[in-house]
C-alpha positions as a printed Julia matrix, in Angstrom:
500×3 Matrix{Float64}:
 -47.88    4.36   42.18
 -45.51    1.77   43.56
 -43.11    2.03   46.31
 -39.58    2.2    45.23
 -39.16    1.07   48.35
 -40.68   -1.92   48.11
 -37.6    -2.93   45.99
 -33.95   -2.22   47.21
 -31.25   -0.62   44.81
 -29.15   -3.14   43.8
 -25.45   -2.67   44.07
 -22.45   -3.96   42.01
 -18.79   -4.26   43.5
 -16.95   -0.86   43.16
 -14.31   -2.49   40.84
 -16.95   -3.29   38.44
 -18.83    0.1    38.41
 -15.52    1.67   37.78
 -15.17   -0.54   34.87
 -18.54    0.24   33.48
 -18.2     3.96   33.86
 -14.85    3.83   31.97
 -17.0     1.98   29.58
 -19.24    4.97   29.42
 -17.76    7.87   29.59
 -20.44   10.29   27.55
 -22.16    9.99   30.92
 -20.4    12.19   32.71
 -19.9    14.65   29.2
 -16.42   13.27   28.82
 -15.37   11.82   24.91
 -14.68    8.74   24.23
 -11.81    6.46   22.41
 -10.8     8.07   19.21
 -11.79    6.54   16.25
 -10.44    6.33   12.56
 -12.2     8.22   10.48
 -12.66    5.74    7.55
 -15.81    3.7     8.39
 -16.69    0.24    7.18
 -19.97   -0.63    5.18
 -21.08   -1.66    8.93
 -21.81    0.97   10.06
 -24.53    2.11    7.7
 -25.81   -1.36    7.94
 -26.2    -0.87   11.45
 -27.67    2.26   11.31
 -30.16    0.83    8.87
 -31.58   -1.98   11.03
 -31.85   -0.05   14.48
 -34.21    2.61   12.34
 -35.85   -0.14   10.73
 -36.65   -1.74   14.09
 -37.5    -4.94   12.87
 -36.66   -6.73   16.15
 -35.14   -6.12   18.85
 -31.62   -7.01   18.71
 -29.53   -6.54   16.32
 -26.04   -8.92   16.37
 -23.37   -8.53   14.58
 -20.94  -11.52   14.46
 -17.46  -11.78   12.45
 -14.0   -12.88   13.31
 -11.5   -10.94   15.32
 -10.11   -8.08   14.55
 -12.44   -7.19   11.92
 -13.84   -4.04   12.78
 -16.64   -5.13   15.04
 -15.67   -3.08   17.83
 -15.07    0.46   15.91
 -18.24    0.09   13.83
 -19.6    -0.54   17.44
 -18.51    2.77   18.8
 -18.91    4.99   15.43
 -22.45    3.92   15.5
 -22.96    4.93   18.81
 -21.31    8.34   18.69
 -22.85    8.87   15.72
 -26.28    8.57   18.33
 -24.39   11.02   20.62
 -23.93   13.69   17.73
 -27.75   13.04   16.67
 -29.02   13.87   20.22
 -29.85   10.9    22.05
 -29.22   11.63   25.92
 -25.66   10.03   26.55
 -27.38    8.44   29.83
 -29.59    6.32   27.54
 -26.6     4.67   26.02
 -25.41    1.64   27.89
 -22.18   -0.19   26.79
 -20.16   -2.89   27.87
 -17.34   -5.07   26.44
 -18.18   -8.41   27.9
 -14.26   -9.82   27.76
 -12.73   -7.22   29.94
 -15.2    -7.07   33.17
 -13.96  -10.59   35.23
 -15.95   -9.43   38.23
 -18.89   -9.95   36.87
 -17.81  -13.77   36.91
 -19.39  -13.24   40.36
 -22.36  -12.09   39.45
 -25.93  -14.38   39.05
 -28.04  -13.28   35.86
 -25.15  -10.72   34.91
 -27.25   -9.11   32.08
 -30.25   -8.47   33.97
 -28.17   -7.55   37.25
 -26.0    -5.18   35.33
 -29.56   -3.51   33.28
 -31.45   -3.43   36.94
 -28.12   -1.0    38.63
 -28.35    0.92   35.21
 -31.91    2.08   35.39
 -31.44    2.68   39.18
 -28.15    4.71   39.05
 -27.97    6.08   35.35
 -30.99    6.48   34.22
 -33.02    7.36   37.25
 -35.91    5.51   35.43
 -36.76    2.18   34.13
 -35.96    1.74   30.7
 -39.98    1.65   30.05
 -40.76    4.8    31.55
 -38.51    6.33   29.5
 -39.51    4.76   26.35
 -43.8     5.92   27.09
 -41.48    9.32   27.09
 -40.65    9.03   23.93
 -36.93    8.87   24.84
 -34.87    5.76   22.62
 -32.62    3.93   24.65
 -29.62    1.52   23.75
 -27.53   -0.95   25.41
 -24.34   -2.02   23.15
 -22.67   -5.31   24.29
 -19.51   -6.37   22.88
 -18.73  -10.28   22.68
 -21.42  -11.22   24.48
 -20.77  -14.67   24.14
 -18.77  -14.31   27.06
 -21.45  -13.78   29.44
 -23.32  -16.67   31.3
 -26.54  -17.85   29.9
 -26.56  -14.15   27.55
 -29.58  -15.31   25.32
 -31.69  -16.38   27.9
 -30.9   -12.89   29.72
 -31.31  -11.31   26.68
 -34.48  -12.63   25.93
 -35.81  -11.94   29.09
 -35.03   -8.38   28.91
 -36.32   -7.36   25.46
 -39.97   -9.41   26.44
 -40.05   -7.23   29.63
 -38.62   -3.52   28.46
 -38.29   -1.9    25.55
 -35.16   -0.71   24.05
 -32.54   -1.8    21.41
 -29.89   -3.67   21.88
 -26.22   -4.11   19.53
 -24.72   -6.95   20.12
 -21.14   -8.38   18.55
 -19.84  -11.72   18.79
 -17.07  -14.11   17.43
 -18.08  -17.28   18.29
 -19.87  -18.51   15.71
 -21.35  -21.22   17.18
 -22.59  -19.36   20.31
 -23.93  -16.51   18.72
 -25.7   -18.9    16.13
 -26.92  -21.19   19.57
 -28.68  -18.0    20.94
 -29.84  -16.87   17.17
 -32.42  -20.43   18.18
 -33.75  -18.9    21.66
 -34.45  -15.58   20.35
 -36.4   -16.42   17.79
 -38.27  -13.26   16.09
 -36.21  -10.92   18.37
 -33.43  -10.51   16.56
 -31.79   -9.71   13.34
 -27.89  -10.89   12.5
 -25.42   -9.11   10.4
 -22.42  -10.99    9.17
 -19.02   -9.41    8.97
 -16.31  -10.31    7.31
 -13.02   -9.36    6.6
 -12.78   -5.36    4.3
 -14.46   -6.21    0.67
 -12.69   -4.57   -2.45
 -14.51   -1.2    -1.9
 -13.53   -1.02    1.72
  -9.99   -1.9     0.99
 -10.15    0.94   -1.66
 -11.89    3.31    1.34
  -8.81    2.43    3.75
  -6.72    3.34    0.72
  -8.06    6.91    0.09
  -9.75    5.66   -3.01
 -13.54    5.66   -3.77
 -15.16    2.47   -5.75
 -18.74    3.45   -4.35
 -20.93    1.14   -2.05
 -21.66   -2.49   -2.09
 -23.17   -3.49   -5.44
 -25.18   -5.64   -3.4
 -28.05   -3.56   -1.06
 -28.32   -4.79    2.46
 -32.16   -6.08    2.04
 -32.27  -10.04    1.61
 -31.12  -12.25   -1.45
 -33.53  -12.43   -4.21
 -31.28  -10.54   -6.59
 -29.03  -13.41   -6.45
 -30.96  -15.21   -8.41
 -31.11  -13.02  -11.22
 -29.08  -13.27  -14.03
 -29.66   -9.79  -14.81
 -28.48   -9.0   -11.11
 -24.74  -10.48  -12.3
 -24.52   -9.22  -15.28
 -25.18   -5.65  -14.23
 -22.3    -6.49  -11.71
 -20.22   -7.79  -14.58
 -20.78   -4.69  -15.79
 -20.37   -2.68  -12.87
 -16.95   -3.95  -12.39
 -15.69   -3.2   -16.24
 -16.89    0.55  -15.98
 -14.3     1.0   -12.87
 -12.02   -1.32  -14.48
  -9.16    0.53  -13.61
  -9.45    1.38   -9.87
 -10.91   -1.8    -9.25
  -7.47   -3.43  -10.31
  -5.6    -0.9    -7.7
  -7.85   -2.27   -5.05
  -7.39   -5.98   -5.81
  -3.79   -5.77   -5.76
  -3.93   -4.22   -2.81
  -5.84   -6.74   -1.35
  -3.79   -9.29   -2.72
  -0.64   -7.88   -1.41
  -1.82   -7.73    2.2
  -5.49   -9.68    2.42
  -8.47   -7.94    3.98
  -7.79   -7.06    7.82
  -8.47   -3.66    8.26
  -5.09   -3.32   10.38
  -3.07   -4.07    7.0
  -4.26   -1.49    5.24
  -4.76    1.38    8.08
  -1.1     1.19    8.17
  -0.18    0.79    5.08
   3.01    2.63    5.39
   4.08   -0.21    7.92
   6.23   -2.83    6.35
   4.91   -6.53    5.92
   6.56   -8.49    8.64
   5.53   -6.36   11.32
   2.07   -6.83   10.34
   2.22  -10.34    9.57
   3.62  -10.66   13.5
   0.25   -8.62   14.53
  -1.95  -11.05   12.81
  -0.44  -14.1    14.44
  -0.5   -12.68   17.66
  -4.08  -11.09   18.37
  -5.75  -12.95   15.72
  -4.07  -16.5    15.03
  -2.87  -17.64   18.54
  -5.29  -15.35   20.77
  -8.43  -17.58   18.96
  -6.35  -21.07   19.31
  -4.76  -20.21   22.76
  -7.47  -18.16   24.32
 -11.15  -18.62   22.52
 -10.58  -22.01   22.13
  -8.67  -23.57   24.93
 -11.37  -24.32   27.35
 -13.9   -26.92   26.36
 -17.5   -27.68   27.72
 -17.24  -28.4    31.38
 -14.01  -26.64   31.75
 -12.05  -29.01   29.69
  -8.78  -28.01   27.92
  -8.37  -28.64   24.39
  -5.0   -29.7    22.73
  -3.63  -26.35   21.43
  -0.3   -27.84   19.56
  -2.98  -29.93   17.34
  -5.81  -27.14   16.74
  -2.72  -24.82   15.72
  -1.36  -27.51   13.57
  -4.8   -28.08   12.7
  -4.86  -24.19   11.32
  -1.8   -24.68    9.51
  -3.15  -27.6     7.74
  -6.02  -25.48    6.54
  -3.98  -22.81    5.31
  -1.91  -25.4     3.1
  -5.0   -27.03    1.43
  -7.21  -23.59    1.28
 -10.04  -23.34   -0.79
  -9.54  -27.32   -1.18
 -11.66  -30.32    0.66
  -9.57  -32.82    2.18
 -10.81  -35.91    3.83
 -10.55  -36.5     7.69
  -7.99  -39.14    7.32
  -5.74  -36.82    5.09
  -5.65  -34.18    8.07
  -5.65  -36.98   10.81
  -2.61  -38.85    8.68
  -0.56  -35.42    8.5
  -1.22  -34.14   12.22
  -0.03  -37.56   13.31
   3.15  -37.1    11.38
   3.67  -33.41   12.31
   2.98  -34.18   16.44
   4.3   -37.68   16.73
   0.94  -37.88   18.23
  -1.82  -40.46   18.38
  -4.92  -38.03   16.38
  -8.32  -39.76   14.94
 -10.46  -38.32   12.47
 -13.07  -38.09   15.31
 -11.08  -35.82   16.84
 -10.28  -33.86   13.55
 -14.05  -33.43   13.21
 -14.22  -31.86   16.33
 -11.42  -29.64   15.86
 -12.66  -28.47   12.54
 -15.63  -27.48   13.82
 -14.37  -25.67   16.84
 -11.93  -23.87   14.12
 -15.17  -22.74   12.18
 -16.69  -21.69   15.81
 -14.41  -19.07   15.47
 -15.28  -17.39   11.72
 -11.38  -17.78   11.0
 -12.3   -20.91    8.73
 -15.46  -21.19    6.94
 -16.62  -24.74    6.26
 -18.08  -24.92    3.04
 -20.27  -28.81    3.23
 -21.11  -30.25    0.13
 -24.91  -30.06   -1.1
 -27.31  -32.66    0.38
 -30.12  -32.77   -2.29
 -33.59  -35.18   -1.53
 -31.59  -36.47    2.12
 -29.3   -38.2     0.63
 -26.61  -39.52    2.51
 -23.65  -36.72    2.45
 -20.61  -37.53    0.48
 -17.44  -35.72    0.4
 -15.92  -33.23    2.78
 -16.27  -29.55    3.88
 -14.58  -27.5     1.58
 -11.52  -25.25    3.25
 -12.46  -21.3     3.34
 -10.16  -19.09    5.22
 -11.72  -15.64    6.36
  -8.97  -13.97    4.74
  -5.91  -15.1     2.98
  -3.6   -12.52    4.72
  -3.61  -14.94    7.76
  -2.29  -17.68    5.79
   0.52  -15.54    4.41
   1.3   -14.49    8.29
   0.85  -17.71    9.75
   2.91  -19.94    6.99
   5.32  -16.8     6.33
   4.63  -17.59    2.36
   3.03  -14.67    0.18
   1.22  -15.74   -2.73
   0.06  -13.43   -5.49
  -3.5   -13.41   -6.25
  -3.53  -10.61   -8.7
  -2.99  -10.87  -12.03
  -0.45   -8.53  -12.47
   1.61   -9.77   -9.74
   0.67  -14.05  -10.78
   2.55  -12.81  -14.36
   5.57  -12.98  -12.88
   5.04  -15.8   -10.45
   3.37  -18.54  -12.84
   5.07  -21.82  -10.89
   2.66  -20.3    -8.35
  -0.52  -20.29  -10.39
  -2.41  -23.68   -8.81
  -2.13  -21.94   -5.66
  -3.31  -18.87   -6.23
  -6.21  -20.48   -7.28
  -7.16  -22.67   -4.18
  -6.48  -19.19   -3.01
  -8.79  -17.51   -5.16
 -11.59  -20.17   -4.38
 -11.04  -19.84   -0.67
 -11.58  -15.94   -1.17
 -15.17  -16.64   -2.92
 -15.74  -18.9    -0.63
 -15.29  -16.47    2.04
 -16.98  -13.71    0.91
 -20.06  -15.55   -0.21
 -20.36  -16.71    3.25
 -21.17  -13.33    4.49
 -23.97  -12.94    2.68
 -26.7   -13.6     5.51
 -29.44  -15.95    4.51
 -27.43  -17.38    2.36
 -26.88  -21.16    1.84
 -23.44  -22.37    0.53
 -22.17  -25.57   -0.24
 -20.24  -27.19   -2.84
 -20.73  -30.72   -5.2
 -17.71  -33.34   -4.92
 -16.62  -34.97   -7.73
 -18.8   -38.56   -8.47
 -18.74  -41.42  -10.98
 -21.93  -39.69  -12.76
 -20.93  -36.12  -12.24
 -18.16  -33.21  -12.12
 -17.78  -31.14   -9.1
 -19.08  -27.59   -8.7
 -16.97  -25.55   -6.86
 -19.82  -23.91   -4.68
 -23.61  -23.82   -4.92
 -25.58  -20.86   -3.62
 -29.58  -21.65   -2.76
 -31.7   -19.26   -2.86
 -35.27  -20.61   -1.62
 -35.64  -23.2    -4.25
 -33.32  -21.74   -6.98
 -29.63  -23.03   -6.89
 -26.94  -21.29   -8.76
 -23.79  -23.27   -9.44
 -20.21  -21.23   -8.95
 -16.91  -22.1   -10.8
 -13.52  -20.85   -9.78
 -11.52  -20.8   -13.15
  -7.87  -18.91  -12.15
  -5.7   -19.14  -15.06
  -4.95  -17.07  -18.15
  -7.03  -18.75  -20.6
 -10.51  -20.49  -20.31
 -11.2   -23.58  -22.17
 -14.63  -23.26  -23.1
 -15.95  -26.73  -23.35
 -13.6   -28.11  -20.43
 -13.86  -25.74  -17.94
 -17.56  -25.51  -18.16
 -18.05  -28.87  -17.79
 -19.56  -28.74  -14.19
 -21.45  -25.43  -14.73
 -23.74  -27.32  -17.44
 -23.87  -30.71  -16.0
 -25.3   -29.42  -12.8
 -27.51  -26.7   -14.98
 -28.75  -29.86  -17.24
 -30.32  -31.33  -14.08
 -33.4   -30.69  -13.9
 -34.22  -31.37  -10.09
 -31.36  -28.84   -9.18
 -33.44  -25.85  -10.38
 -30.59  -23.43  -11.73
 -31.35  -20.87  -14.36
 -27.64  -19.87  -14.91
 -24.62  -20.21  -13.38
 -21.57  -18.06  -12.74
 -17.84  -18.57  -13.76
 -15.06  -16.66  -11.39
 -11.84  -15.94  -13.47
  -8.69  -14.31  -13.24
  -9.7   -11.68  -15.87
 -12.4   -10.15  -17.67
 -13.14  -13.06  -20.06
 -15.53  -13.14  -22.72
 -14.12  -16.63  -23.82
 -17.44  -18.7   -22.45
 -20.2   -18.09  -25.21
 -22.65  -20.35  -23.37
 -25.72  -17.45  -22.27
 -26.04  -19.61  -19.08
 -22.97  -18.84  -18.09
 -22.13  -15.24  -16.71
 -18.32  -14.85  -16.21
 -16.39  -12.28  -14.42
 -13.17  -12.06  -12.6
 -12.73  -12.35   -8.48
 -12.01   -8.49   -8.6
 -15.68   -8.34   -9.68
 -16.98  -10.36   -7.48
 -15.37   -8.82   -4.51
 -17.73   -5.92   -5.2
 -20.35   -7.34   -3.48
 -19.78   -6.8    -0.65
């Protein structure tokens, strides 16, 4: 047996264990936060990969304010009511501990005084016990180093670890160094049977099951969905105008009895300007980006959602709006730090045998509630509500295409991209790749579908032989059963939204 001895106790600064313990209370028998009762689809995703235990970590990574945190804790009381010893649960919300700035290795350090003054054990003794243990870390993009750390720790001791994030590009730069250790959840903003949830109203799960993509590419997959959505018809149309009234955040809908404005002034200020003020101000190397131009930047997006605009259209507008010297260099840049975030989602058009990209990134905002806080304009996306607002109908459907966009994005393993407009061929609106199968998407918002016209792309890109799509799918404002072409399955957003 080895001296204990041998290796002294490490110790943290008192400020910090306080921190942690308030972190943890279930250690010392006391109950933590409450939590709303209505749960997200999340959860029982969650749930399903730490029983799976196909590796290691599981990460789940989103934008803001979407419910990462809560699904976070409900899983993790949910352990507590299922009998796992509350000392074996470890949790920490990497934003709110600045001491352990101080700190070398801060993971490792943090693990080493856990197993020394929680546990009483290593956290391999107590797994050839048979007891599970779990360490939840919130934004753990925050930490120093945190995949390496990470990495380390899961090759040396055994236990499972949940870890959220909304840096997109962080979380995605450790997805590369832990490699076969860990598998990612993506979480977006409520989807139509979530919103219903929040709402008191029951539309059943996800049509889509939580174990990879292959039913994608089945046409039989879509139109059992089609189908799906016509059989709740009714509720479904509830939900959606629910969602169009106030977007997807679950905030909006948890207090729905709350008026608009006073929402819309929530949003802005602990989504909107904490990402652009906080998450992104400080660069590599401690450098300070220019706020005033990623916030116009944001507001630019929100005007051409669900739209691709070149560089030099955003460059030529910021420049007018800031008086200000701004190259599309810089607007590349900014973009991209933008979609670090998950409040924009860059849709790139389809590269097909290397060729040289043409075209740019399409314009998907993580939830269109944000642009109607942010720009203080609400625009209709249902169709009971775009009846009476028809000058607003081209808007709604950048708006509508943005909202695919969006949720299509969250679909892990997933490829997305769209086809620009060239001399030899229409554009496609998105294109979903599934291994080698690619399955064009059309977003047709209007009242009546031209056939021939409006199909255009969908066949020209089917007719292709080196793209490889069976079918393709046509997004509409209603159920349509205009499009007689069986290559074409068409249903409306409000369907599609059941995905998820």
């Amino acid at each position: 047996m080895i001296d204990r001895h041998l290796f002294p106790q490490f110790r943290l600064p008192d400020p910090l264990v306080l921190d942690i313990r308030r972190m943890n209370p279930w250690w010392e028998a006391k109950p933590q936060r409450r939590l709303p009762e209505t749960r997200r689809h999340l959860v029982t995703q969650i749930h399903a990969r730490l029983r799976s235990r196909l590796a290691p970590i599981v990460v789940v990574r989103g934008p803001r304010q979407i419910g990462k945190t809560i699904a976070q804790l409900q899983v993790l009381q949910d352990l507590l009511d299922g009998g796992v010893r509350p000392a074996c649960i470890l949790r920490l919300q990497c934003d709110e501990l600045p001491e352990l700035a101080r700190l070398s290795e801060q993971l490792l350090r943090l693990v080493d005084w856990y197993e020394a003054n929680v546990l009483g054990a290593t956290l391999n003794e107590l797994a050839h016990r048979g007891q599970n243990t779990y360490i939840f870390l919130d934004e753990v993009q925050n930490l120093t180093d945190w995949d390496v750390q990470l990495k380390s720790l899961v090759d040396s001791s055994t236990t499972q670890l949940l870890v959220t994030g909304s840096s997109a590009l962080r979380i995605e730069q450790g997805r590369d160094s832990l490699a076969g250790r860990i598998t990612t959840i993506e979480a977006g903003v409520l989807s139509l049977t979530e919103v219903a949830a929040f709402r008191g109203m029951d539309l059943g799960g996800p049509f889509l099951a939580d174990n990879g993509t292959e039913p994608l590419t089945r046409r039989e997959f879509w139109l059992d969905l089609r189908a799906h959505g016509r059989r709740i018809a009714a509720s479904r149309d509830v939900a959606f105008g629910w969602f169009s009234e106030r977007g997807g955040y679950p905030l909006v809908h948890q207090l729905s009895d709350v008026a608009w404005p006073e929402l819309a002034q929530q949003l802005n200020e602990n989504v909107v300007k904490k990402v652009i003020q906080h998450d992104l101000r400080v660069g590599e190397r401690g450098r300070k980006r220019d706020a005033p131009l990623l916030e116009e930047l944001f507001r630019l997006a929100c005007r051409y959602v669900g739209q691709a605009p070149t560089a030099d259209t955003l460059a030529r507008e910021a420049r007018r709006a800031l008086h200000a010297n701004v190259g599309t260099q810089r607007i590349h840049h900014y973009l991209r730090f933008l979609g670090d975030t998950l409040l924009l989602r860059l849709v790139d058009p389809l590269e097909i045998r290397l060729k040289r990209r043409r075209g740019s990134a399409k314009l998907c905002l993580s939830d269109h509630g944000l642009r109607a806080s942010f720009l203080q304009e609400f625009v209709p996306i249902d169709p009971t509500s775009l009846r009476a607002e028809p000058g607003l109908s081209d808007l709604a459907g950048h708006i509508a295409e943005s909202v695919a966009g969006a949720l299509l994005a969250t679909i892990p393993s997933l490829a997305l991209s769209h086809v620009p407009a060239r001399a030899d061929e229409p554009e496609v609106d998105f294109v979903m790749t599934v291994g080698t199968r690619r399955i064009p998407i059309e977003v047709k918002y209007r009242r009546r579908i031209e056939p021939a016209g409006d199909t255009e792309g969908l066949r020209t890109f089917i007719e292709k032989v080196t793209n490889h799509a069976p079918f393709a799918l046509l997004i509409t404002l209603h159920d349509d059963d205009t499009v007689i072409d069986p290559r074409i399955v068409t249903f409306p957003l409000s369907t599609l939204m059941l995905l998820r």
